[in-house]
Z-matrix of the N, CA and C atoms (Angstrom, degrees):
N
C 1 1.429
C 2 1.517 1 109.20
N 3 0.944 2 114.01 1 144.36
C 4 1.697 3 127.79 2 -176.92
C 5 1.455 4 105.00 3 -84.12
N 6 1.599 5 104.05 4 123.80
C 7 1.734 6 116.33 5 174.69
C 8 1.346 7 118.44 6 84.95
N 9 1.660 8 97.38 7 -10.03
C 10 2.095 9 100.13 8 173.18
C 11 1.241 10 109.27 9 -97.08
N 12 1.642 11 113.30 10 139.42
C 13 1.390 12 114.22 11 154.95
C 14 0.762 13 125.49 12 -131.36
N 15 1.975 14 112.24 13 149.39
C 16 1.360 15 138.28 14 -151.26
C 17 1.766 16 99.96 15 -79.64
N 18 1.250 17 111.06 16 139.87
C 19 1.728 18 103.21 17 168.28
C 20 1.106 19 118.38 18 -93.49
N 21 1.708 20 128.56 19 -7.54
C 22 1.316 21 127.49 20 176.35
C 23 1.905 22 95.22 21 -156.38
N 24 1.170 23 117.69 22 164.53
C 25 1.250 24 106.74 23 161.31
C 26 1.607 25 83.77 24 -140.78
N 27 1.628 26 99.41 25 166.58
C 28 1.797 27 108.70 26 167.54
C 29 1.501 28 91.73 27 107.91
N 30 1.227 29 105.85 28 -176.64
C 31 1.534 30 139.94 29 -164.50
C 32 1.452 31 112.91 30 -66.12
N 33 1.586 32 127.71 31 99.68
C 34 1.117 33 106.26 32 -178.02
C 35 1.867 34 126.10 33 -111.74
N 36 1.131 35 95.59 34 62.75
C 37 1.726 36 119.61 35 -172.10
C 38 1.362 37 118.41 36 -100.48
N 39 1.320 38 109.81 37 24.98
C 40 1.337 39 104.12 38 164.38
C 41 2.142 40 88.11 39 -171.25
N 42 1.146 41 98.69 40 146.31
C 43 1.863 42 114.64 41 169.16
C 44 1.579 43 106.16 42 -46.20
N 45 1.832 44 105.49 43 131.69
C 46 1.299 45 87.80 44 -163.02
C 47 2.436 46 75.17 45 -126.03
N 48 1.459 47 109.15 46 141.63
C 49 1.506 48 118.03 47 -163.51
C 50 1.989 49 83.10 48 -81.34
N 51 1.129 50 121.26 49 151.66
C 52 1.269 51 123.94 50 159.53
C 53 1.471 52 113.81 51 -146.47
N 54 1.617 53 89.88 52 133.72
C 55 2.183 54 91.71 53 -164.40
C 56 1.424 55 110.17 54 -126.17
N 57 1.323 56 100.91 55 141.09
C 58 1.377 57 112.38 56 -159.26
C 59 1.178 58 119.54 57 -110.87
N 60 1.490 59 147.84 58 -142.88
C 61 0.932 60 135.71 59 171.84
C 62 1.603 61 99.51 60 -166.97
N 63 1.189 62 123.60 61 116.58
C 64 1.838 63 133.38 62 -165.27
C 65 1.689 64 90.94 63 -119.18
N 66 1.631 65 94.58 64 133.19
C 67 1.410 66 102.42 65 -162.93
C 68 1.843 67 86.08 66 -152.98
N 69 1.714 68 128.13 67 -177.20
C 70 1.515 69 130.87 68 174.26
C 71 1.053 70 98.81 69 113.99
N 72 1.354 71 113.57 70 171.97
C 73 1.492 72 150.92 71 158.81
C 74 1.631 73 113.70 72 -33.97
N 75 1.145 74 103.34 73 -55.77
C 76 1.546 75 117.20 74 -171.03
C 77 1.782 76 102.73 75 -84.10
N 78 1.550 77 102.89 76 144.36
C 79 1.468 78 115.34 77 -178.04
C 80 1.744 79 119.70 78 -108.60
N 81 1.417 80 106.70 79 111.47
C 82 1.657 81 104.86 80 -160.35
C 83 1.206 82 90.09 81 -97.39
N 84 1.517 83 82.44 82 139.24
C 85 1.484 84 131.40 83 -156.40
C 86 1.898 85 123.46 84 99.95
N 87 1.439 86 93.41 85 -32.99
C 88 1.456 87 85.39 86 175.06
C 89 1.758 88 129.69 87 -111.43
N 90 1.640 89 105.33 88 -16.99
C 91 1.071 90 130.72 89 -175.15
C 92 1.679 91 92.78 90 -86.93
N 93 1.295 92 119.42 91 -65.96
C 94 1.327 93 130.34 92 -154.37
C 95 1.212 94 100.73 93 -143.28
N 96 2.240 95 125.56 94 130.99
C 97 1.043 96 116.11 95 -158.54
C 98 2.230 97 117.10 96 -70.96
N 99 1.572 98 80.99 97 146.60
C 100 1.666 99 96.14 98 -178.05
C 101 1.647 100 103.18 99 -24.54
N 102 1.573 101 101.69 100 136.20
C 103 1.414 102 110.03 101 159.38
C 104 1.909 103 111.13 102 -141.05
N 105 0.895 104 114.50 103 144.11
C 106 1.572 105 127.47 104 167.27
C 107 1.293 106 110.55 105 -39.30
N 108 1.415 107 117.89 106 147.20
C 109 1.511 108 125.53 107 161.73
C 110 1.556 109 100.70 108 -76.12
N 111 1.364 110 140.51 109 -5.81
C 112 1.697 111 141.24 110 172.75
C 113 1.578 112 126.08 111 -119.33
N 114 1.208 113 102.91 112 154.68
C 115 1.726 114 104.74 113 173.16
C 116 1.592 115 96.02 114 -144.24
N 117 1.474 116 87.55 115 131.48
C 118 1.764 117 78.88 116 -179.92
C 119 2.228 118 98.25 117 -110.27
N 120 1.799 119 82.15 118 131.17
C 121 2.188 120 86.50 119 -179.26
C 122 1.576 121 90.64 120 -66.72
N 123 0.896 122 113.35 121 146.99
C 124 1.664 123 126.83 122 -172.12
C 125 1.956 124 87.66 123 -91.64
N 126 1.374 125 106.82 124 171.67
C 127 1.464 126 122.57 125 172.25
C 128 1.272 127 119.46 126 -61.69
N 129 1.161 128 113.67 127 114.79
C 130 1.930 129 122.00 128 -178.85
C 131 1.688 130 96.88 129 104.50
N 132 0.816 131 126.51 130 -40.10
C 133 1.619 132 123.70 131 -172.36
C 134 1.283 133 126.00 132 -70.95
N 135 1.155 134 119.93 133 163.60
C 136 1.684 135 116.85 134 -173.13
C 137 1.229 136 128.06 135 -136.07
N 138 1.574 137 93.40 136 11.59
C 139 1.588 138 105.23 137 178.14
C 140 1.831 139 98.26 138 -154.48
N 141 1.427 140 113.11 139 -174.53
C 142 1.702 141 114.28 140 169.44
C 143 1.543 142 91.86 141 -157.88
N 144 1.410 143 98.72 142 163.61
C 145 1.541 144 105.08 143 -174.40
C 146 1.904 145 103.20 144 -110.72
N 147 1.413 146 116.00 145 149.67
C 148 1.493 147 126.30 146 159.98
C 149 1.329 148 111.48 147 -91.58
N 150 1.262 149 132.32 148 174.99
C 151 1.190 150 113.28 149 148.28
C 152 1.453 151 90.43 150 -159.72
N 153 1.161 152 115.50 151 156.84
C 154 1.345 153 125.66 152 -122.77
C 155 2.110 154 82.44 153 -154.94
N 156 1.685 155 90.84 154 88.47
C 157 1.990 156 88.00 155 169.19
C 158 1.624 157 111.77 156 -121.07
N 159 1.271 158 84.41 157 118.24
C 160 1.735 159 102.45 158 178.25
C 161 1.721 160 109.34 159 -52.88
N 162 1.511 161 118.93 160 151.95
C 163 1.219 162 121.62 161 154.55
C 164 1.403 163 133.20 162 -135.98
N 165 1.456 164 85.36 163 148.27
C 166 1.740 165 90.83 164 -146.21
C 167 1.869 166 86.02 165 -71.09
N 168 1.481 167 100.11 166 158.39
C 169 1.406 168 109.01 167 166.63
C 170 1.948 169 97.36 168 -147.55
N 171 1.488 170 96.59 169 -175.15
C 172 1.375 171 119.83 170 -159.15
C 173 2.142 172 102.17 171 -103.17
N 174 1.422 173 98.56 172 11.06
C 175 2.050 174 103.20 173 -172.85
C 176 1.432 175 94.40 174 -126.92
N 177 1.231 176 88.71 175 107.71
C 178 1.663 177 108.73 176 146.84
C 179 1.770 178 119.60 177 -42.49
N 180 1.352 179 117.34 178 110.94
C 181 1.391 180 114.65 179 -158.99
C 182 1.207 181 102.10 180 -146.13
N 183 1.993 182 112.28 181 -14.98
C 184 1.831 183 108.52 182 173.31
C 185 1.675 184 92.97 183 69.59
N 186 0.970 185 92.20 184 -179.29
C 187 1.719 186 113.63 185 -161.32
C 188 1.778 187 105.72 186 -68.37
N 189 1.258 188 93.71 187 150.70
C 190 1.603 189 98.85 188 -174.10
C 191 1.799 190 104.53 189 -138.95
N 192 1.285 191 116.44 190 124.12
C 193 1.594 192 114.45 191 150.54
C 194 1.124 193 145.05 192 -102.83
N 195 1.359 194 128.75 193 155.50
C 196 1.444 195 134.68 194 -166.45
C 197 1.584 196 102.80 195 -121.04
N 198 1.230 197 114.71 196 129.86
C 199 1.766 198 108.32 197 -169.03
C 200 1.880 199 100.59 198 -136.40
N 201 1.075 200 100.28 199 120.58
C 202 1.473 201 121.10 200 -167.59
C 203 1.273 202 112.07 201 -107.79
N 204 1.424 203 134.77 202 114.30
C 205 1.440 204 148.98 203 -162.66
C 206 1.541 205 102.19 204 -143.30
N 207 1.484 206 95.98 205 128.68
C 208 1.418 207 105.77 206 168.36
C 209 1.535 208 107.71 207 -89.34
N 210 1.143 209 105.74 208 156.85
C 211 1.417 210 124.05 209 -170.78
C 212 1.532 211 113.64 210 -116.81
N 213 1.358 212 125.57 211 150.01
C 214 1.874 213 114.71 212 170.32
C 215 1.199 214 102.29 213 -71.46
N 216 1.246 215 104.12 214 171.68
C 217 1.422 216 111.27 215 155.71
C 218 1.853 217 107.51 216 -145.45
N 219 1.106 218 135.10 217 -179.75
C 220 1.417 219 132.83 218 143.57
C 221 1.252 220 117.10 219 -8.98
N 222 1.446 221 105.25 220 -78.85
C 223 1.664 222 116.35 221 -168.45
C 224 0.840 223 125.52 222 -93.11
N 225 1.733 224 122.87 223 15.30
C 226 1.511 225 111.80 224 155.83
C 227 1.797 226 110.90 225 -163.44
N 228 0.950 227 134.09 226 160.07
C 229 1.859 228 130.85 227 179.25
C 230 1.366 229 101.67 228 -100.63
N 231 1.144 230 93.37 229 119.70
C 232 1.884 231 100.80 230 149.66
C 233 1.350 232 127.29 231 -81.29
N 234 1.400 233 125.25 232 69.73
C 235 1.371 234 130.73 233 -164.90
C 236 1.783 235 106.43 234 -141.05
N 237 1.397 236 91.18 235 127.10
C 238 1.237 237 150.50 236 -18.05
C 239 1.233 238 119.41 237 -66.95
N 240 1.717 239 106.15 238 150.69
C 241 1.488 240 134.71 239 -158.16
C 242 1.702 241 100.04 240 -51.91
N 243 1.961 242 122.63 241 121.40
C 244 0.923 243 99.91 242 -165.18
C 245 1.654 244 95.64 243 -112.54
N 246 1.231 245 136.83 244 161.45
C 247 1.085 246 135.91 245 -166.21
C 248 1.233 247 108.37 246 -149.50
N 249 1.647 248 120.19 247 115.92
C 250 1.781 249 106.83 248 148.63
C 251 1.213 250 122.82 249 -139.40
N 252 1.448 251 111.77 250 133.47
C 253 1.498 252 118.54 251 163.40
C 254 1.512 253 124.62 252 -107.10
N 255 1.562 254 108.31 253 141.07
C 256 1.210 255 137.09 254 -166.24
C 257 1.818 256 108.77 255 -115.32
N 258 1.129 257 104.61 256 132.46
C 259 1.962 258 117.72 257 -165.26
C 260 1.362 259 82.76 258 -117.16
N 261 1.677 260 107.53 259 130.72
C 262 1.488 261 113.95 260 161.96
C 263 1.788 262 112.06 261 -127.32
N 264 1.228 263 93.49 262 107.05
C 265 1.173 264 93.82 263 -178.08
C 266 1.556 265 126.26 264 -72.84
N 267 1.468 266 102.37 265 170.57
C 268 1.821 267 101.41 266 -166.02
C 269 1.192 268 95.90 267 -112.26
N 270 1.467 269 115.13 268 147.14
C 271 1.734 270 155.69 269 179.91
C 272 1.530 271 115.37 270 -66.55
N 273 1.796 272 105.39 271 -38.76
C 274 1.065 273 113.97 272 -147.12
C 275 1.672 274 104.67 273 -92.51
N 276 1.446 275 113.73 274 127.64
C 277 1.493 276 110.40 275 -176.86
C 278 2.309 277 107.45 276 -69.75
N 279 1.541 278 92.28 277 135.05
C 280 1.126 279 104.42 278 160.94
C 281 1.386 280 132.35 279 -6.28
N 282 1.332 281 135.92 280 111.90
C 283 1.308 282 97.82 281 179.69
C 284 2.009 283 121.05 282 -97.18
N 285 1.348 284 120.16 283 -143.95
C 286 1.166 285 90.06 284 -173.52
C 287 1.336 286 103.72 285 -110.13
N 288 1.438 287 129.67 286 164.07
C 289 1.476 288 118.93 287 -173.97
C 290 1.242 289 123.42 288 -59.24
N 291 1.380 290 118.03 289 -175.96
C 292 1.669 291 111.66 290 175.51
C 293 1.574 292 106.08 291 -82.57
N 294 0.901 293 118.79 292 133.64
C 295 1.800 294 122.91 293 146.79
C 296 1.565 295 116.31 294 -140.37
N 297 1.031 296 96.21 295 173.89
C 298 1.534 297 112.98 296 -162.07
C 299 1.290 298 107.59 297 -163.09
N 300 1.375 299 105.56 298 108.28
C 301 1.499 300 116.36 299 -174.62
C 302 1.815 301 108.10 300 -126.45
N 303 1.515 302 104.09 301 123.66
C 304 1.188 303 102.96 302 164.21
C 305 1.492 304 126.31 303 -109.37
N 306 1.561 305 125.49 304 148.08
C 307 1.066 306 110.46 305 174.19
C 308 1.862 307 101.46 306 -138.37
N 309 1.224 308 112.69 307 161.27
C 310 1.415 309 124.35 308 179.13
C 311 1.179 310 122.71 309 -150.79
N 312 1.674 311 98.62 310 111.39
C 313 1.262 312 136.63 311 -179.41
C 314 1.749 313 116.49 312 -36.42
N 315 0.869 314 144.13 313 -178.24
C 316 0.924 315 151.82 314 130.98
C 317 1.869 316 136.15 315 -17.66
N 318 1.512 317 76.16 316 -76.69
C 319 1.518 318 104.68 317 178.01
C 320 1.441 319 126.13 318 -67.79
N 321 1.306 320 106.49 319 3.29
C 322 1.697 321 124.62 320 175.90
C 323 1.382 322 126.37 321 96.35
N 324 1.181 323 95.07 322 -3.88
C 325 1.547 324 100.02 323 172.53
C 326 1.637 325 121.44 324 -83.50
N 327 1.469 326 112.23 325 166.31
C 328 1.389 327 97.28 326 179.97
C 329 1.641 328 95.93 327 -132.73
N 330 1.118 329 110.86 328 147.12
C 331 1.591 330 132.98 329 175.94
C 332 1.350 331 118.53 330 -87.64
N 333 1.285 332 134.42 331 95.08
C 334 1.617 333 123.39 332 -173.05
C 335 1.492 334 96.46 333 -104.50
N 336 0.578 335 150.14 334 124.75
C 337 1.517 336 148.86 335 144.29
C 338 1.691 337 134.79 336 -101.11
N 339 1.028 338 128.14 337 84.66
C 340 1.318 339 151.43 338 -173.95
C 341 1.952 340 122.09 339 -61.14
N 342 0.894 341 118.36 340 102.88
C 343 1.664 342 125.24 341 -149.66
C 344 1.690 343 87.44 342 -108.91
N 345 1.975 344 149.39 343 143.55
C 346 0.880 345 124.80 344 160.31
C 347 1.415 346 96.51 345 176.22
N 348 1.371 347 128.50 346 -160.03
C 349 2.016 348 116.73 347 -174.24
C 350 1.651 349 97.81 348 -65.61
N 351 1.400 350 103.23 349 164.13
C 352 1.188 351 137.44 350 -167.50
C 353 1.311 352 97.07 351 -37.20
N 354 1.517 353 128.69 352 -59.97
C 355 1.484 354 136.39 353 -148.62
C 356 1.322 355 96.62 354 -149.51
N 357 1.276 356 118.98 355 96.18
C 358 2.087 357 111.05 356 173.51
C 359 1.807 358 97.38 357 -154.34
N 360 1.316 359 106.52 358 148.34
C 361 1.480 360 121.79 359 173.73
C 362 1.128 361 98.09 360 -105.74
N 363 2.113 362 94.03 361 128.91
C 364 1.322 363 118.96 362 177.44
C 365 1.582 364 118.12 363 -110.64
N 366 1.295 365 122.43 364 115.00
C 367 1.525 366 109.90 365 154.91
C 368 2.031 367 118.05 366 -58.17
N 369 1.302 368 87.93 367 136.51
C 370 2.145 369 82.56 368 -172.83
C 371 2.007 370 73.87 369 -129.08
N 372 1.717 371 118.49 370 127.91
C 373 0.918 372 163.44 371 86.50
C 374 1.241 373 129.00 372 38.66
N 375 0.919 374 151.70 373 157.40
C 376 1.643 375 159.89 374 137.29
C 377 1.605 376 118.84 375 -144.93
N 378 1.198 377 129.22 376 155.81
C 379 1.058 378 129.97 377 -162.42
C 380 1.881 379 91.06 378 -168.52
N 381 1.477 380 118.04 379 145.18
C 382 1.586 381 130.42 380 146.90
C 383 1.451 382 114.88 381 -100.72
N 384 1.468 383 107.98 382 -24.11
C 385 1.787 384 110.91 383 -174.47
C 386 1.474 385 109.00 384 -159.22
N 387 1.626 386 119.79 385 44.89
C 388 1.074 387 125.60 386 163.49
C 389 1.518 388 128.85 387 34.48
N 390 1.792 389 105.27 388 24.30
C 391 1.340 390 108.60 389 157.88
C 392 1.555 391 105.07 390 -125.11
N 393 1.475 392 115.08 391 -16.51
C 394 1.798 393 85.94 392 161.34
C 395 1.454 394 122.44 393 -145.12
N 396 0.894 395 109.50 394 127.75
C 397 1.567 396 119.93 395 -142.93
C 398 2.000 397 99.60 396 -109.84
N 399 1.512 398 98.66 397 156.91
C 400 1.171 399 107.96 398 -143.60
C 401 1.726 400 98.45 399 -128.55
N 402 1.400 401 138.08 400 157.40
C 403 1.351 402 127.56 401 -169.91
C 404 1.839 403 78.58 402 -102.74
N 405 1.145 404 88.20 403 151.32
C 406 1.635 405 98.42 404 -170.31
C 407 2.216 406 97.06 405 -126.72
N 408 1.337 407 106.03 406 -56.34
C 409 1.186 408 128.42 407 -173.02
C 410 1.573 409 127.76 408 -149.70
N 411 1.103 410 117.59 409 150.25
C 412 1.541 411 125.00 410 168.93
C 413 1.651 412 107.65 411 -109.60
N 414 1.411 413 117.85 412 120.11
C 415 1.387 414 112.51 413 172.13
C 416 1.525 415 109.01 414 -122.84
N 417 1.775 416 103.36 415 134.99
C 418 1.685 417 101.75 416 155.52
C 419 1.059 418 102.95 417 -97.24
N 420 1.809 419 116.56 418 133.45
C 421 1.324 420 135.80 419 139.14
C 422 1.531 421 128.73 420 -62.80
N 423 1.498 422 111.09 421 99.55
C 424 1.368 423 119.07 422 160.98
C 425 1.421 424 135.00 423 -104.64
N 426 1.097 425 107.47 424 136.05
C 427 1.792 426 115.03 425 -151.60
C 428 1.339 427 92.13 426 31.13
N 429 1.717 428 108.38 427 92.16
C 430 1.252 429 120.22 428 144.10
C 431 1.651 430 146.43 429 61.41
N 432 2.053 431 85.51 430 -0.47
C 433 1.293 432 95.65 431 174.38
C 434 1.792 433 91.72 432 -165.36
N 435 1.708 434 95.05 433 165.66
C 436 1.359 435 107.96 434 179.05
C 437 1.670 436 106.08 435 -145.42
N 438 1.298 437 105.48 436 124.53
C 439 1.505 438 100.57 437 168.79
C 440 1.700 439 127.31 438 -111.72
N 441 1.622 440 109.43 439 155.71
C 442 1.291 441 104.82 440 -175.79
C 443 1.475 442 119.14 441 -143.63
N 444 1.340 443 124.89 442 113.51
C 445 1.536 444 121.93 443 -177.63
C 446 1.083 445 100.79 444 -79.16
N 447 1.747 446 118.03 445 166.76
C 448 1.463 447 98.42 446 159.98
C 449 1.665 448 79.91 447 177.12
N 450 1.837 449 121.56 448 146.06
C 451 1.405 450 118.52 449 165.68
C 452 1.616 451 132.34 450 -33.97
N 453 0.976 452 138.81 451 121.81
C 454 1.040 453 142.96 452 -178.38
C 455 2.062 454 112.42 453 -55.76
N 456 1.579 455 115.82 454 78.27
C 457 1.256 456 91.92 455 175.45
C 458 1.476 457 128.59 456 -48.26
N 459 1.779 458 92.89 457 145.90
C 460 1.452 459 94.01 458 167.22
C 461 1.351 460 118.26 459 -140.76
N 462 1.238 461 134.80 460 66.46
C 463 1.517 462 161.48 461 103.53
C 464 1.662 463 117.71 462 -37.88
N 465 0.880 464 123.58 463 -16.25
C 466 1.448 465 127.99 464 165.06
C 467 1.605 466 118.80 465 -122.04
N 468 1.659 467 121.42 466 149.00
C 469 1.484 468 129.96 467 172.52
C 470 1.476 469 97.29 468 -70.97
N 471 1.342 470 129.73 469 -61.82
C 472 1.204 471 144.89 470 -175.37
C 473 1.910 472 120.29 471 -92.88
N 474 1.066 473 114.80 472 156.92
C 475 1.637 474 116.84 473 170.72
C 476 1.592 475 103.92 474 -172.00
N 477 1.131 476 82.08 475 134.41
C 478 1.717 477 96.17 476 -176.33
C 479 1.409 478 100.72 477 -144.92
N 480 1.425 479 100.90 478 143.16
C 481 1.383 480 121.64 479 165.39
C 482 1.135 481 152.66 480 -102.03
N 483 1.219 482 119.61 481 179.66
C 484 1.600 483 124.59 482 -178.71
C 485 1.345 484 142.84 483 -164.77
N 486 1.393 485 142.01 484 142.04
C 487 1.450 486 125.46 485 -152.22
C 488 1.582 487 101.32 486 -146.16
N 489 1.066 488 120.34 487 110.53
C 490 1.724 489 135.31 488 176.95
C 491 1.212 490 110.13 489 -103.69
N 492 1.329 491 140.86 490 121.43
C 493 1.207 492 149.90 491 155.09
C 494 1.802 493 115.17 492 -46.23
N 495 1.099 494 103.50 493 114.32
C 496 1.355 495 110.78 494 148.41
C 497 1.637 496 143.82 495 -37.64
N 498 1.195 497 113.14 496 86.27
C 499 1.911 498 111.67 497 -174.02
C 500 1.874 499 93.41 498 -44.56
């Protein structure tokens, strides 16, 4: 028939193993629940099903894929080359960008306040001339913000900052 394709042709009287190859964005087992690199078509059948269940988590991560390729083996060809990928999209709303705003009071203190995802560790910076920079602080952001008082050094005319996320 014109435009159909067969998933196996030949003799199907005995379980035939078929191995694949799971590759993407997304990490099975942790992204989407564990599945096998195999499916075996049971006797009489001519195809087998995956199924493929996402899991929800609490990290903003934007879209993720899972890409499924059959592979040869000995005992049978995968031809033509069959391929599928699957996009699982994320639940989790955006979070808000990084900023980092300092301000200083009067009284010598300085106000850092750190705005960024829900829950992430920040290195925060120092600099007098933005070529060599200095560890100043470590902040966790919870719900979305972190604050920090602290004396206003004064060993420098200038100070400027900065805040890098932690891998």
């Amino acid at each position: 028939m014109a435009g159909r394709r067969h998933c196996s042709t030949g003799v199907t009287n005995a379980p035939l193993l078929v191995s694949y190859a799971i590759g993407g964005t997304a990490v099975n087992g942790v992204d989407y629940n564990a599945i096998s690199n195999f499916v075996v078509i049971p006797i009489g059948a001519s195809s087998a099903t995956v199924t493929l269940v996402p899991k929800d988590d609490a990290f903003v991560q934007g879209s993720e894929t899972i890409s499924i390729s059959l592979t040869n083996t000995p005992y049978y060809s995968a031809v033509p080359a069959t391929n599928l990928t699957v996009t699982i999209s994320d639940d989790e709303p955006v979070p808000p960008p990084l900023s980092l705003r300092v301000t200083s009071p009067t009284n010598g203190v300085l106000d850092l306040t750190l705005d960024g995802p829900a829950i992430g560790l920040f290195n925060v910076e120092t600099s007098s001339d933005f070529n060599l920079w200095q560890s100043f602080a470590t902040l966790l952001t919870v719900a979305n913000t972190a604050r920090l008082f602290d004396l206003i050094p004064t060993n420098a005319p200038y100070l400027f900052f900065r805040a890098r996320q932690q891998e």
